[in-house]
C-alpha angles and dihedrals in degrees: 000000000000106000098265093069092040094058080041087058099042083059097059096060105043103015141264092274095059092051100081117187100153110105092222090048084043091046096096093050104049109063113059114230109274095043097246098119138048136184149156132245139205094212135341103228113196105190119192097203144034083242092062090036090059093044088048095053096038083056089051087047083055099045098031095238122159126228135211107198116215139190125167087339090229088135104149075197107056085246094138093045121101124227115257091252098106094225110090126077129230112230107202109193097196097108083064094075098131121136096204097181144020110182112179092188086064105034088230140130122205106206142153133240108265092052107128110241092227088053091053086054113048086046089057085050094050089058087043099262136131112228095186101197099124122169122156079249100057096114093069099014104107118216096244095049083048090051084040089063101029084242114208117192140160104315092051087116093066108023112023137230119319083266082070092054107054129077101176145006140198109216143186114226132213092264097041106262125139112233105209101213101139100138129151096204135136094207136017125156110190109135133276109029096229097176093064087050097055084044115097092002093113096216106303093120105030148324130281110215110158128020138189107226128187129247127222127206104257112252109248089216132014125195132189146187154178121226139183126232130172096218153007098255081056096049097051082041081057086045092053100048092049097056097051094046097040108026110185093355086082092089094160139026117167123179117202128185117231092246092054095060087042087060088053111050081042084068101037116021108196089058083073113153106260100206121101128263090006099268114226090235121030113184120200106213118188122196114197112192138187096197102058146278088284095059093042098048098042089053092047090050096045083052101051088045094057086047088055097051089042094057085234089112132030097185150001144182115209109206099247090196136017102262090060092053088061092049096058084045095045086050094053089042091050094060083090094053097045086052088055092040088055090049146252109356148175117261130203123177102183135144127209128180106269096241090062092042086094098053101037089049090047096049101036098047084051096058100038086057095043091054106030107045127216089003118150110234105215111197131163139115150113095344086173087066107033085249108143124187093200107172140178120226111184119245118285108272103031132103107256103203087050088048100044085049092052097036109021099091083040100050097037077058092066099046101038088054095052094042087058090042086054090049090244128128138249102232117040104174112336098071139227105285113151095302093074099032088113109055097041106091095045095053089042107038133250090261085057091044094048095046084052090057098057098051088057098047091051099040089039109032093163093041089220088133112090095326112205092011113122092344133034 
């Protein structure tokens, strides 16, 4: 089948209008988000069903075609971006939005790939449900691409990883067969857990297209604050003490630098920090409860009382409505906009345990500044769960995509190699993509890598799924 045919055949199962070969109809597709990353495409393929997902990659098995799955194409790692061969397709899964069940008994939603996170949850709340998946993208991520990555967020404390989240999925495989595992079930051992190895994969071994997701009870309150802390020691002590007095009522808690929350308020001025003397460390903390506000109030305030007199915390602002509360959350979640709006930077999505947060910040942030002079070092992130966003802005006055070229292999040196030293790891929750390809088999191990490769090798024979995406 020449390429021609196979675009001719393409056509024929979804239809000629989802088959865009036009480079202006392909644009969109084809640059990841942050503009880091271009391709090419033979052809953008948007499917409505599993059915048309599985003919489309038995015609690439048999054309040896490979495929780049997409979803809302939010990937911080270039994972959803074609190469600039020409000769992959993009398969874009958003027609696929449907949320085929909602089954209170079970606390559980059945929904495919291309449905829009914001829109899951805002259908669990209508039927009085929490669905906790919570990321800064989650008006345009699409569940499949979040499973796909095993996405983390904000909520990560209480609830866990997307891995967490799902009980079952239905998947296309490599050869284009539908794997049925739409289960609702708590527990099932039968063997191999194949959900959890097409979790987190992104793609390379076969393509997710529907997903079982759990359901929470709605809180009946939520409160949040802000609170300042001198230190990191001070902040993981804050952490400690709330989640002995509170337990799984501690929903949040969000550490930002206190030049992360300058740049911000640098790009939008009105998201300025409200605590006073603009504390080096402000943490966010959420409490979600099930009893009332009462309850919830009186137990914030007991615990930030305990923090004053423990010289943990100097100040605080508890949200007294709703509409402050978002406003502490959209300034955390606008730190990453800020950081687009300045100009080209260095990212870094990596965990530690928390008792080695202290000494990793403090030296690294040492050695970055010794050797890179007048950089802005750019850290927050989820502090409840060791996921740090650390990221390097160049100096004032310089050209940043002239200074990333000359210093990014350089600077990713020093804090990869402080992230293994400090036992983390070197993608907390983006992925690997082809960003971080390099650096994985060094921060894994060559007996991982090679059982990666495997896996791949026996579920992709062919490696048209995803191909230089997380491995070679």
């Amino acid at each position: 089948m020449n390429h021609s045919e196979f675009i001719s055949h393409c056509q024929s199962i979804v239809g000629n209008a989802y088959v865009l070969v036009d480079p202006n109809d392909q644009a969109p597709y084809l640059s990841d988000w942050r503009n880091r990353y271009h391709g090419k495409a033979l052809a953008v393929l948007l499917p409505k069903t599993t059915e048309e997902v599985a003919k489309i990659v038995k015609a690439c098995d048999q054309a040896s075609i490979s495929i780049v799955p997409q979803g809302g194409n939010t990937s911080m790692c270039g994972a959803a971006t074609p190469n600039d061969s020409g000769q992959q397709i993009v398969l874009n899964l958003k027609r696929m939005n449907t949320i085929r069940e909602i089954n209170p008994s079970n606390q559980t939603m059945v929904v495919e790939s291309g449905c829009i996170l914001q829109t899951l949850q805002e259908a669990a709340k209508t039927q009085g449900f929490l669905f906790p998946l919570s990321l800064g993208a989650q008006g345009s991520c699409q569940i499949g691409g979040n499973l796909a990555t095993n996405a983390g967020g904000t909520n990560v404390l209480r609830y866990g990883n997307a891995r967490e989240l799902c009980l079952g999925l239905e998947v296309v495989t490599a050869q284009g067969e539908i794997l049925h595992g739409l289960r609702s079930l708590r527990k099932d051992n039968t063997g191999f857990d194949l959900r959890d190895l097409y979790i987190g994969s992104e793609g390379c071994l076969g393509i997710i297209t529907a997903a079982v997701m759990k359901l929470y009870p709605l809180p009946v309150t939520q409160w949040t604050a802000l609170v300042a802390v001198p230190n990191i020691p001070a902040t993981i002590e804050l952490l400690s003490l709330f989640q002995k007095r509170t337990a799984a009522l501690l929903t949040g808690f969000e550490m930002m630098s206190k030049d992360s929350l300058d740049l911000t308020a640098k790009q939008f001025p009105h998201m300025k920090n409200p605590l006073a003397n603009d504390p080096l460390y402000t943490v966010l903390v959420e409490l979600s409860d099930h009893e009332g506000e009462e309850h919830a109030r009186n137990l914030m305030e007991q615990v930030l009382e305990s923090a004053f007199e423990a010289g943990i915390a100097s100040d605080a602002v508890i949200a007294s409505n709703l509409s402050q509360a978002q406003s502490f959350w959209t300034m955390r979640e606008h730190i990453t906009m800020a950081q687009a709006q300045e100009g080209a930077n260095l990212k870094h999505d990596i965990s530690l345990p928390i008792s080695g947060l202290d000494a990793f910040i403090t030296e690294t942030d040492r050695l970055i500044r010794d050797q890179f002079a007048g950089v802005r070092i750019i850290n927050f992130g989820h502090l409840g769960d060791g996921n740090l966003h650390y990221n390097i802005a160049p100096p004032l006055g310089t050209n940043a995509s002239e200074f990333n070229r000359a210093h990014e292999a350089a600077i990713h040196d020093v804090v990869y190699s402080q992230v293994e030293k400090h036992h983390g790891s070197i993608s907390a929750e983006h992925g690997i993509g082809q960003l971080k390809l390099p650096d994985l088999e060094a921060h894994r191990g060559s007996v991982a890598h090679q059982l990666m490769r495997s896996i791949k090798s026996a579920l992709d024979p062919k490696n048209i799924m995803n191909p230089g995406k997380v491995l070679p």
